[in-house]
PQR file with spaces between the fields and no chain letter, atoms N, CA, C, O and H, PARSE charges and radii, in Angstrom:
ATOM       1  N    UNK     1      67.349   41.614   50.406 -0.4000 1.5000
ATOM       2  CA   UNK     1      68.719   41.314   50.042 -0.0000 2.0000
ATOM       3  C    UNK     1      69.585   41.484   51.289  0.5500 1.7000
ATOM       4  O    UNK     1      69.592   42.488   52.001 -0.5500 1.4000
ATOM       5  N    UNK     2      70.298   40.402   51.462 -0.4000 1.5000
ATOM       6  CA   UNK     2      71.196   40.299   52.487 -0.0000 2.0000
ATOM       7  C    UNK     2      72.994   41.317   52.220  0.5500 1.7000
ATOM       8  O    UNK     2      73.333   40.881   51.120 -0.5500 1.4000
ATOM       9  H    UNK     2      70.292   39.587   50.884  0.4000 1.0000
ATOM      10  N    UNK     3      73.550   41.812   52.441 -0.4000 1.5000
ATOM      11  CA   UNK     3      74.781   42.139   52.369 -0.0000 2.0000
ATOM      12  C    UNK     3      75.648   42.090   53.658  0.5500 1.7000
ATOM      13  O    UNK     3      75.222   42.177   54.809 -0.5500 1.4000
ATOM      14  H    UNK     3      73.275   42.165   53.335  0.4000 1.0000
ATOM      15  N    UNK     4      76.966   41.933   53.257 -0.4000 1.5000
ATOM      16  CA   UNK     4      77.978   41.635   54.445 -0.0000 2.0000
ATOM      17  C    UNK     4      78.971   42.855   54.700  0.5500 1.7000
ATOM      18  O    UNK     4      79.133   43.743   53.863 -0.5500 1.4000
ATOM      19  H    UNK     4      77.312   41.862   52.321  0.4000 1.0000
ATOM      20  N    UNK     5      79.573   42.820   55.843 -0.4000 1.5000
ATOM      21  CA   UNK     5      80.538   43.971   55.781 -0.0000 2.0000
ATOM      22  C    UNK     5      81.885   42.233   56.684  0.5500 1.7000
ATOM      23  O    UNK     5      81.797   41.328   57.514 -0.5500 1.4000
ATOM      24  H    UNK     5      79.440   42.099   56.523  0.4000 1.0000
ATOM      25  N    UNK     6      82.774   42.760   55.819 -0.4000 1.5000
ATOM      26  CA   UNK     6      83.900   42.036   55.876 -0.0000 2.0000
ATOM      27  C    UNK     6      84.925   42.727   56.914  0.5500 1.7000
ATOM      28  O    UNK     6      84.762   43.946   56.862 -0.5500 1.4000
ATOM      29  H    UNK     6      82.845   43.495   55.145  0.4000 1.0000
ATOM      30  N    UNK     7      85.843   42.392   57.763 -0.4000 1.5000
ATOM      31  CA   UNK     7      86.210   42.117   59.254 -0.0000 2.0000
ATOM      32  C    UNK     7      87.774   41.534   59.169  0.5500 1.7000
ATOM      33  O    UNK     7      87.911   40.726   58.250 -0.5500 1.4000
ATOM      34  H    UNK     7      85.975   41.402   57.805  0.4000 1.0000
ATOM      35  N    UNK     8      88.650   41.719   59.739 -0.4000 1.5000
ATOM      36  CA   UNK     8      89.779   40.668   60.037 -0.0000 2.0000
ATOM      37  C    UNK     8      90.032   40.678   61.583  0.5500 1.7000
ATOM      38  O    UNK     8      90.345   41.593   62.345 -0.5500 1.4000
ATOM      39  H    UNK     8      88.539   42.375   60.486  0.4000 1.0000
ATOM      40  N    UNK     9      89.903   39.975   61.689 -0.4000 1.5000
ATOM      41  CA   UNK     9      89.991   38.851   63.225 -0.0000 2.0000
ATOM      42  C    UNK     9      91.402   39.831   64.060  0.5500 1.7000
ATOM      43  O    UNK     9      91.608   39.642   65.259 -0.5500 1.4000
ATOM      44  H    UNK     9      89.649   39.232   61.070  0.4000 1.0000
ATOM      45  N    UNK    10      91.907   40.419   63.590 -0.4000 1.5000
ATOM      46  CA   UNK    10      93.261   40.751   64.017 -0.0000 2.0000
ATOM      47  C    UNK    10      92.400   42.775   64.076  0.5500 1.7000
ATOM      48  O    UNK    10      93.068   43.609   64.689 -0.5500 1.4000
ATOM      49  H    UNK    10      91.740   40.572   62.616  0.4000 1.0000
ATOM      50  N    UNK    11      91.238   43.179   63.516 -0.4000 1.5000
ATOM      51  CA   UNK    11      90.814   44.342   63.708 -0.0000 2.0000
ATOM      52  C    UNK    11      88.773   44.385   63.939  0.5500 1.7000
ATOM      53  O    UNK    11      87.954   45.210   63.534 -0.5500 1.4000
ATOM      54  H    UNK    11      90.696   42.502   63.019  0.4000 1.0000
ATOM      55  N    UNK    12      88.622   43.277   64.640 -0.4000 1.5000
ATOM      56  CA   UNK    12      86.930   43.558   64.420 -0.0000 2.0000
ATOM      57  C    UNK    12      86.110   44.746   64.470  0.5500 1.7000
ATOM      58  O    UNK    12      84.903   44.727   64.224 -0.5500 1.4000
ATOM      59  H    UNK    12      89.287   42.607   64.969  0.4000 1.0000
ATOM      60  N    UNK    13      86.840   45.900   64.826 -0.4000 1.5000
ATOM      61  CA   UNK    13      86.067   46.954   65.257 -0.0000 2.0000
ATOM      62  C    UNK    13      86.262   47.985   63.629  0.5500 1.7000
ATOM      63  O    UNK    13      85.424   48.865   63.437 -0.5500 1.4000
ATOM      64  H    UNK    13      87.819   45.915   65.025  0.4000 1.0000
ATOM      65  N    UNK    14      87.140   47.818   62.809 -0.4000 1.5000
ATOM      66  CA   UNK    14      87.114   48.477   61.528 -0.0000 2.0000
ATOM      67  C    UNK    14      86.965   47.646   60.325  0.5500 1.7000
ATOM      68  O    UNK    14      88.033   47.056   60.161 -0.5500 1.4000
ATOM      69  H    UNK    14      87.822   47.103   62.965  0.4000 1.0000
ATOM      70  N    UNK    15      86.067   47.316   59.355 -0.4000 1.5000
ATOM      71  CA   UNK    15      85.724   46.817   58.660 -0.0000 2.0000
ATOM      72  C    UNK    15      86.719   47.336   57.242  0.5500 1.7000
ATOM      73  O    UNK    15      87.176   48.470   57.097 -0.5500 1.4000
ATOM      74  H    UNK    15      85.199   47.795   59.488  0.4000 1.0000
ATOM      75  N    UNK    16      86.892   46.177   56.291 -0.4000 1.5000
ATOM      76  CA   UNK    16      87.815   46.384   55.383 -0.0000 2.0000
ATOM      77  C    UNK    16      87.279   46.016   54.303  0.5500 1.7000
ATOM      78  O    UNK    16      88.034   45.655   53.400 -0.5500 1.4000
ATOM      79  H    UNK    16      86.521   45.256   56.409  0.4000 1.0000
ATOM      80  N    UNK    17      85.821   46.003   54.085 -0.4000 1.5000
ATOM      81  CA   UNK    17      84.968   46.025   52.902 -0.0000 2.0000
ATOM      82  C    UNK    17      83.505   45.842   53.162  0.5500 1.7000
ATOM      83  O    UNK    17      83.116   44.843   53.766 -0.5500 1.4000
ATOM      84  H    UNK    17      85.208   46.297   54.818  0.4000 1.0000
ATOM      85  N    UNK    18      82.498   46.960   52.640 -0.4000 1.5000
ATOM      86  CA   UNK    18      81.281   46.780   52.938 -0.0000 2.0000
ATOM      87  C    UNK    18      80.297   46.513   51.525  0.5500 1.7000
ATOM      88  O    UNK    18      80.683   46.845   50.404 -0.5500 1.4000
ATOM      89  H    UNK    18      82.814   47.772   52.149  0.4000 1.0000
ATOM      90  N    UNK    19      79.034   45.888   51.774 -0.4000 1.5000
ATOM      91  CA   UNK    19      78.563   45.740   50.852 -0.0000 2.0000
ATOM      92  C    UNK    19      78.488   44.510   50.119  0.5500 1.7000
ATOM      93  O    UNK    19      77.746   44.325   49.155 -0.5500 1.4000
ATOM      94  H    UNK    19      78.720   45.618   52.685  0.4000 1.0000
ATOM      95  N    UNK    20      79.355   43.600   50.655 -0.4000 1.5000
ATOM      96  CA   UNK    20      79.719   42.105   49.992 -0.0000 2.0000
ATOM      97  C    UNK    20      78.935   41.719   49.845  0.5500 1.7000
ATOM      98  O    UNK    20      78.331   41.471   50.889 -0.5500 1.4000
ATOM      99  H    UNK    20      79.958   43.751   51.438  0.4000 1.0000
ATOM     100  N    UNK    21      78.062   41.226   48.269 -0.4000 1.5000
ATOM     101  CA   UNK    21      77.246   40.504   47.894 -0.0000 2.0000
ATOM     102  C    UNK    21      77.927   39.080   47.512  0.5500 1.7000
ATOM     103  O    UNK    21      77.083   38.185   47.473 -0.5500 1.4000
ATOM     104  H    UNK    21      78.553   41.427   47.421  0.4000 1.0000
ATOM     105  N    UNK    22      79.175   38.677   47.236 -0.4000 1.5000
ATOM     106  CA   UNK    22      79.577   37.504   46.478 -0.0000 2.0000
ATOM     107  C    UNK    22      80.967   37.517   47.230  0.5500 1.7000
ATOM     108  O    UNK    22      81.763   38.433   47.435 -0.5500 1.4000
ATOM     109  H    UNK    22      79.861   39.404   47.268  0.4000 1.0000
ATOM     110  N    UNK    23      80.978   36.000   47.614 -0.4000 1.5000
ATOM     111  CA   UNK    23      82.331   35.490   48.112 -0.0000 2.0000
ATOM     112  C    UNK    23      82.478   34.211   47.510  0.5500 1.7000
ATOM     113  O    UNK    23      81.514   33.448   47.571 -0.5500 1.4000
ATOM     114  H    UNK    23      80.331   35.257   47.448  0.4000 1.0000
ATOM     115  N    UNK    24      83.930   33.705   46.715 -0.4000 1.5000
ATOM     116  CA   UNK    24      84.367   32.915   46.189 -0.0000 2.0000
ATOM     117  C    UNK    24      85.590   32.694   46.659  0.5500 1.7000
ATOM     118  O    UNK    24      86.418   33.598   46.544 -0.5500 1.4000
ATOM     119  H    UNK    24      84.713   34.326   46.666  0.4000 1.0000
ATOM     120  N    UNK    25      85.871   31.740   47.137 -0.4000 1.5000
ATOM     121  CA   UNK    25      86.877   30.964   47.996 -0.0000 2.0000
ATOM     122  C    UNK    25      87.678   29.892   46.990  0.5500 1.7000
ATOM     123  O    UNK    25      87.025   28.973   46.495 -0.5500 1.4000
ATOM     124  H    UNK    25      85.198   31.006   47.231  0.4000 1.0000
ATOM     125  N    UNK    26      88.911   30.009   46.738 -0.4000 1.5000
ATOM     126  CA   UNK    26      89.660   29.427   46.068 -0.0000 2.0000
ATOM     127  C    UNK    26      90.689   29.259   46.681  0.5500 1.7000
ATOM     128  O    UNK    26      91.606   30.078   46.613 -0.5500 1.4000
ATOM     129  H    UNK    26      89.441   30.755   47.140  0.4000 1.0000
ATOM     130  N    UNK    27      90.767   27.961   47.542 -0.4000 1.5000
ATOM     131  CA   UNK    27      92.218   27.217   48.436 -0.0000 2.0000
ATOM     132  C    UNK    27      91.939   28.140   49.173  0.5500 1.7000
ATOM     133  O    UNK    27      90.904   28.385   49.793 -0.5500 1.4000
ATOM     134  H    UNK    27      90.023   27.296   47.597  0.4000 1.0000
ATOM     135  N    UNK    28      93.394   28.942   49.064 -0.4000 1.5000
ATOM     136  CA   UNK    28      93.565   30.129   50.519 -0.0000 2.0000
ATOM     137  C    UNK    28      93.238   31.675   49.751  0.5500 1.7000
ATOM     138  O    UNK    28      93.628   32.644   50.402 -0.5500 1.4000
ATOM     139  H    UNK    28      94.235   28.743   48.561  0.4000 1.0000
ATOM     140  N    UNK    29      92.693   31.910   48.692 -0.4000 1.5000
ATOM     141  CA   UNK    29      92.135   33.066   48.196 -0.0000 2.0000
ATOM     142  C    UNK    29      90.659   32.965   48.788  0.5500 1.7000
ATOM     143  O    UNK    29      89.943   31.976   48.940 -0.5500 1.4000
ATOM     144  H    UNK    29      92.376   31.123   48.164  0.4000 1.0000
ATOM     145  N    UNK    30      90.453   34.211   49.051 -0.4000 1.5000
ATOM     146  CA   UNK    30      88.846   34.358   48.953 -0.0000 2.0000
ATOM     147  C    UNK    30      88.650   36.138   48.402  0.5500 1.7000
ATOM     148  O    UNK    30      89.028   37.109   49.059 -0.5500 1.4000
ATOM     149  H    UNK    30      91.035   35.015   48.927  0.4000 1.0000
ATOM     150  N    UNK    31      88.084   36.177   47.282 -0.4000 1.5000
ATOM     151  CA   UNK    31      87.679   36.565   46.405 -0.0000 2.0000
ATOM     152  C    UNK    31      86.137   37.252   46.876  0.5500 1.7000
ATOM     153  O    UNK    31      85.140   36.533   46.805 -0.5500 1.4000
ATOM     154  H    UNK    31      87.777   35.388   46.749  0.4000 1.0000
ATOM     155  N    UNK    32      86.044   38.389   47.258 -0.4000 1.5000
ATOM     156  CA   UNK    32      84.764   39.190   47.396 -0.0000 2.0000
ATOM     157  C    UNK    32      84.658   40.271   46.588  0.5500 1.7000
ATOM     158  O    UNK    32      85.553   41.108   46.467 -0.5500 1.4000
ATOM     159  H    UNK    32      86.854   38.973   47.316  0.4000 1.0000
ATOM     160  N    UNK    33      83.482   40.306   45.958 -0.4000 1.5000
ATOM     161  CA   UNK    33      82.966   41.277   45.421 -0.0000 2.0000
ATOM     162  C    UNK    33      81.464   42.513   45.967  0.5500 1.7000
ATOM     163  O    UNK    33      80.424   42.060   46.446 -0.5500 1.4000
ATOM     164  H    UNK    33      82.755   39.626   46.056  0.4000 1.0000
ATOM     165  N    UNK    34      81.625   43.555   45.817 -0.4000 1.5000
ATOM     166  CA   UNK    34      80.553   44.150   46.637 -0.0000 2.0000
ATOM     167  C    UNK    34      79.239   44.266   45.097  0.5500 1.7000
ATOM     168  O    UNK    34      79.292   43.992   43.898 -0.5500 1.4000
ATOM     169  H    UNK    34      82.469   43.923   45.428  0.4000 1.0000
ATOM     170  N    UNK    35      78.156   44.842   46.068 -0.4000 1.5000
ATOM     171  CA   UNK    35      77.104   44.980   45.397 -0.0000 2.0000
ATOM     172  C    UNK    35      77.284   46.236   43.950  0.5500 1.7000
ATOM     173  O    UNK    35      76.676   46.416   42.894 -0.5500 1.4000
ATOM     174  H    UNK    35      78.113   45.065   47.042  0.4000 1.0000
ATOM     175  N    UNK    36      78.332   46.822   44.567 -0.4000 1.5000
ATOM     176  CA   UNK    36      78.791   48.198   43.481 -0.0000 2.0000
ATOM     177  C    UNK    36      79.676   47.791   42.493  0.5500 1.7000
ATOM     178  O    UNK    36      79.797   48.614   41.586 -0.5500 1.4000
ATOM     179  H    UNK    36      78.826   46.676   45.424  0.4000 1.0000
ATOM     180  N    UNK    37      80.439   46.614   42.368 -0.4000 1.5000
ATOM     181  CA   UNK    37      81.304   46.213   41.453 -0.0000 2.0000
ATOM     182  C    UNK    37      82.895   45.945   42.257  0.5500 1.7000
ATOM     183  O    UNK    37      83.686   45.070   41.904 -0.5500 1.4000
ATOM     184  H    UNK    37      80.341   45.944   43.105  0.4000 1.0000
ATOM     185  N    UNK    38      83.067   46.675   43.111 -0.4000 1.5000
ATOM     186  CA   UNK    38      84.467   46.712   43.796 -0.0000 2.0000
ATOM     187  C    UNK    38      84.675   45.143   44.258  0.5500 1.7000
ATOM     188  O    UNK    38      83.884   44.464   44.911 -0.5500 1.4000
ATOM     189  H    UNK    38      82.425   47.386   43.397  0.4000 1.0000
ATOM     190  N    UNK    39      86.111   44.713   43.676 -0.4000 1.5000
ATOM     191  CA   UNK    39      86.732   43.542   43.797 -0.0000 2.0000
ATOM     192  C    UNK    39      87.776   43.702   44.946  0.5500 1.7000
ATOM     193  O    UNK    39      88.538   44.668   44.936 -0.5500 1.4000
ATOM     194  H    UNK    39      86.754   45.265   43.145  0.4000 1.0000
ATOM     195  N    UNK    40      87.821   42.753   45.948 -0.4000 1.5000
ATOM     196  CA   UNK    40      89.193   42.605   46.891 -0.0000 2.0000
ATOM     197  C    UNK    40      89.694   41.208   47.630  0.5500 1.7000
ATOM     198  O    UNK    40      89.063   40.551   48.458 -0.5500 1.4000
ATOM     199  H    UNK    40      87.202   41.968   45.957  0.4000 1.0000
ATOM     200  N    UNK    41      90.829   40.984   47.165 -0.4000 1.5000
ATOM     201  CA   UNK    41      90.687   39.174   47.155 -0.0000 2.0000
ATOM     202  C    UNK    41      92.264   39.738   48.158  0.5500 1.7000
ATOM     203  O    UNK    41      93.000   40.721   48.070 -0.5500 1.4000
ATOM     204  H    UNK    41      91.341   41.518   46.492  0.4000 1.0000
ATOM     205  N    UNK    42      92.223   38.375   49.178 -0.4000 1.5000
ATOM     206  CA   UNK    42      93.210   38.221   50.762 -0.0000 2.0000
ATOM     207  C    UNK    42      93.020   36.821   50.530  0.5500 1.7000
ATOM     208  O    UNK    42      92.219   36.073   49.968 -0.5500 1.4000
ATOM     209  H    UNK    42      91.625   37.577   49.250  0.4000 1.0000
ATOM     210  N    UNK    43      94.317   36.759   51.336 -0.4000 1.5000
ATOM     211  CA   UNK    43      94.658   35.612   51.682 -0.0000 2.0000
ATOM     212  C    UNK    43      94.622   35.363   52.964  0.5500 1.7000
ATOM     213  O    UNK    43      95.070   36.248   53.693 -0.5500 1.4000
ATOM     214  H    UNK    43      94.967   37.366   51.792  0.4000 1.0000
ATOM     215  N    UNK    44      93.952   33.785   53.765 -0.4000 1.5000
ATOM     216  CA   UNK    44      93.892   33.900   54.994 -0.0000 2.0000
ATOM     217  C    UNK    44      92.525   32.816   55.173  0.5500 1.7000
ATOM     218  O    UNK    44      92.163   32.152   54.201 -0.5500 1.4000
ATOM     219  H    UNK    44      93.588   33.066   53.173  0.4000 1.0000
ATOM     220  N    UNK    45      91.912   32.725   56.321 -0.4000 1.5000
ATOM     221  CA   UNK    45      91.222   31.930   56.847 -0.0000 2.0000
ATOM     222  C    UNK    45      89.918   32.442   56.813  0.5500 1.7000
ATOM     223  O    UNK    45      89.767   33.613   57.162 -0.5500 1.4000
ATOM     224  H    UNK    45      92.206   33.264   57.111  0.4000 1.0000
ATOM     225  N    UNK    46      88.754   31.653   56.389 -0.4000 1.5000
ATOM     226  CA   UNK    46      87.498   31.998   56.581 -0.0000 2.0000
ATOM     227  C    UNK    46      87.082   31.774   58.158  0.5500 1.7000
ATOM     228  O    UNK    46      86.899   30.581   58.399 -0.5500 1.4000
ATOM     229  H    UNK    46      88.877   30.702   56.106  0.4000 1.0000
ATOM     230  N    UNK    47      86.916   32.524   59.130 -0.4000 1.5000
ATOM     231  CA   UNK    47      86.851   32.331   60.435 -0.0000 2.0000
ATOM     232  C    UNK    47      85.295   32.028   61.201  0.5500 1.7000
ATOM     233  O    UNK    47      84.929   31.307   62.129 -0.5500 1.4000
ATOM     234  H    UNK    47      87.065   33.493   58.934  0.4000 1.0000
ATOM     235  N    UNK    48      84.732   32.832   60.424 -0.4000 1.5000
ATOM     236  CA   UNK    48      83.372   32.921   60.757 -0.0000 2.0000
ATOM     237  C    UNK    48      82.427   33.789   60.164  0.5500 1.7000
ATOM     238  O    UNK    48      82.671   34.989   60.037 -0.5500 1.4000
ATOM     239  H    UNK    48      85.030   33.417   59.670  0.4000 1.0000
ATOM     240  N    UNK    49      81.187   33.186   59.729 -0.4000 1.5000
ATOM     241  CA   UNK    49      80.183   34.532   59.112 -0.0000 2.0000
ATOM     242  C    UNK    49      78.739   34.127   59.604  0.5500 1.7000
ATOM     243  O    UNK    49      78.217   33.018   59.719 -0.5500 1.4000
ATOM     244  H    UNK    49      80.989   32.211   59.833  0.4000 1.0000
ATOM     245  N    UNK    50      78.199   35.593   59.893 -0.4000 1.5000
ATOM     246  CA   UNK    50      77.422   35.832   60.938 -0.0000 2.0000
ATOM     247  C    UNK    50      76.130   36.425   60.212  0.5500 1.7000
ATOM     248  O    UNK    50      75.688   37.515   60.575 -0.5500 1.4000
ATOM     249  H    UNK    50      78.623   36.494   59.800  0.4000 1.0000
ATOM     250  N    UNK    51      75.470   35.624   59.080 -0.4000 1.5000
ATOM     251  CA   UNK    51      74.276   35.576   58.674 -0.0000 2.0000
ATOM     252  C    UNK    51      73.533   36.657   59.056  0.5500 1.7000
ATOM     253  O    UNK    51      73.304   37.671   58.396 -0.5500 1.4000
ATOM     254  H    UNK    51      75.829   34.739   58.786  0.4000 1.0000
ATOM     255  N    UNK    52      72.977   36.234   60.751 -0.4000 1.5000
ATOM     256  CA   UNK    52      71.909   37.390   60.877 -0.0000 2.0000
ATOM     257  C    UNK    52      72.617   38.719   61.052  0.5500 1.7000
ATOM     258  O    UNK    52      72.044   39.784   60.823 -0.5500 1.4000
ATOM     259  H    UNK    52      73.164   35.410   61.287  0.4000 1.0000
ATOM     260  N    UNK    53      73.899   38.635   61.472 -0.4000 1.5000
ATOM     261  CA   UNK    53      74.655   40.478   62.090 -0.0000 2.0000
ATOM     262  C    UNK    53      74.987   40.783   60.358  0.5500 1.7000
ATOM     263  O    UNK    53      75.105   41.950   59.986 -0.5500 1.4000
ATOM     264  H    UNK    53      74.365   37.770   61.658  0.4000 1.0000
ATOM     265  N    UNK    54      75.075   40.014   59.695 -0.4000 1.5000
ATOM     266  CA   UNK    54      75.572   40.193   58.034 -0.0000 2.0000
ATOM     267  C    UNK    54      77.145   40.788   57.988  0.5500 1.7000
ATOM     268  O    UNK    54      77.559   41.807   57.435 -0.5500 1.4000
ATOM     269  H    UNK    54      74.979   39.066   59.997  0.4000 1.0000
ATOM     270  N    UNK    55      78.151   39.382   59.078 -0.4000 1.5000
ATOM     271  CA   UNK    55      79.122   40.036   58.972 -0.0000 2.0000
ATOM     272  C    UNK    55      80.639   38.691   58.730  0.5500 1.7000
ATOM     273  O    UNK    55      80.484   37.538   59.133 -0.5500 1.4000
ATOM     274  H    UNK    55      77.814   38.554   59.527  0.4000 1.0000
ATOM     275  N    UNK    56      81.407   38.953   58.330 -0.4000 1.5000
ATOM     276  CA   UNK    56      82.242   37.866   57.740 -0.0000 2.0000
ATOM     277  C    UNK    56      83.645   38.259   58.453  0.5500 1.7000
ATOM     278  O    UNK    56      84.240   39.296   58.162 -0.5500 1.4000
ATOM     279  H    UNK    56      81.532   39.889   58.003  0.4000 1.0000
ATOM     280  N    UNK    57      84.018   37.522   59.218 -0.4000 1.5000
ATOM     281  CA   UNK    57      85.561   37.212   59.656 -0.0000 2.0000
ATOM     282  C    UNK    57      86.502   36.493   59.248  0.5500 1.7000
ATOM     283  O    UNK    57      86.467   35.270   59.385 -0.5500 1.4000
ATOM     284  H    UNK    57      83.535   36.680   59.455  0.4000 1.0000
ATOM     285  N    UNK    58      87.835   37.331   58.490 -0.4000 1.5000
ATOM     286  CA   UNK    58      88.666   36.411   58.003 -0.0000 2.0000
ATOM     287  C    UNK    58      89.886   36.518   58.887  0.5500 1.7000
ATOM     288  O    UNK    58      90.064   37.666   59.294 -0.5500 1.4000
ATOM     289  H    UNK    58      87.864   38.324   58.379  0.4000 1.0000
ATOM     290  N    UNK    59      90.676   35.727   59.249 -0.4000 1.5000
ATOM     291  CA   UNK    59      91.555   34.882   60.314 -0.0000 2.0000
ATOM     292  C    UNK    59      92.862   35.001   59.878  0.5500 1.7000
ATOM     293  O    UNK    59      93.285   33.899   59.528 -0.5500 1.4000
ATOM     294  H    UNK    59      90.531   34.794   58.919  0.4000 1.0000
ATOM     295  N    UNK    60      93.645   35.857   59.759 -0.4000 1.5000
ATOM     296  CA   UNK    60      95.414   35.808   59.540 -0.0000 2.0000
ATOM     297  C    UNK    60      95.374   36.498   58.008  0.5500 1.7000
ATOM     298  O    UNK    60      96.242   36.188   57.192 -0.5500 1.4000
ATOM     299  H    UNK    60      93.302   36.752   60.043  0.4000 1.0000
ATOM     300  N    UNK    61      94.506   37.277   57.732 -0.4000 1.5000
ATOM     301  CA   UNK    61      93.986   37.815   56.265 -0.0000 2.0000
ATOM     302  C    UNK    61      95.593   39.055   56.055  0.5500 1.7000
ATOM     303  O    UNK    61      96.097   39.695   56.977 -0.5500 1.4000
ATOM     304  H    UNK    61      93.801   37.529   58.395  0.4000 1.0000
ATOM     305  N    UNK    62      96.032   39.056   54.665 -0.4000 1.5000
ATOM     306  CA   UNK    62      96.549   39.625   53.840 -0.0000 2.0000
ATOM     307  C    UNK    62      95.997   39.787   52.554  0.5500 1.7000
ATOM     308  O    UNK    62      95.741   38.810   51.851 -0.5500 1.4000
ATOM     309  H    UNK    62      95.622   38.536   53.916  0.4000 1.0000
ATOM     310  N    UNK    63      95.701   41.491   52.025 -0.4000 1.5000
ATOM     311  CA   UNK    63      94.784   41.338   50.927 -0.0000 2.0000
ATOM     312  C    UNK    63      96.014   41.459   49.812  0.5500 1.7000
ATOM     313  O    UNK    63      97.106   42.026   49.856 -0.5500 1.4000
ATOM     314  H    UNK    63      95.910   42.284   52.597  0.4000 1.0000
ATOM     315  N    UNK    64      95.478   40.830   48.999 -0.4000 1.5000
ATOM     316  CA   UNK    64      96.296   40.516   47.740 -0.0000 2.0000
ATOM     317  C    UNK    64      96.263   41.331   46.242  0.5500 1.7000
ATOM     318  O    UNK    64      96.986   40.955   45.319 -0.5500 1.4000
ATOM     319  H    UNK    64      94.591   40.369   48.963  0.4000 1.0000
């Protein structure tokens, strides 16, 4: 099982959610959920996600 630790482009060095099994992207929502149940949905840009490092950058992010 793969999991992500989530990132904003404006802080790469402190992560602002670990564990992300599920990301759902709606317009400018994106909607992550971790493997434990914890929900946290931002607004902002999908920037980049990094498969093998298992890590997701979002771009001008405000969490909502």
């Amino acid at each position: 099982m793969c999991l992500a630790t989530v990132y904003l482009s404006s802080d790469e060095e402190t992560p602002v959610l670990n564990e992300v099994a599920f990301m759902e992207i709606d317009k400018d929502r994106l909607n992550l959920h971790t493997l434990f149940g914890e929900h946290k949905t931002f607004t902002g840009t999908l920037k980049e996600i990094d498969f093998e490092g298992s890590k997701i950058l979002i771009d001008g992010a405000e969490q909502k």
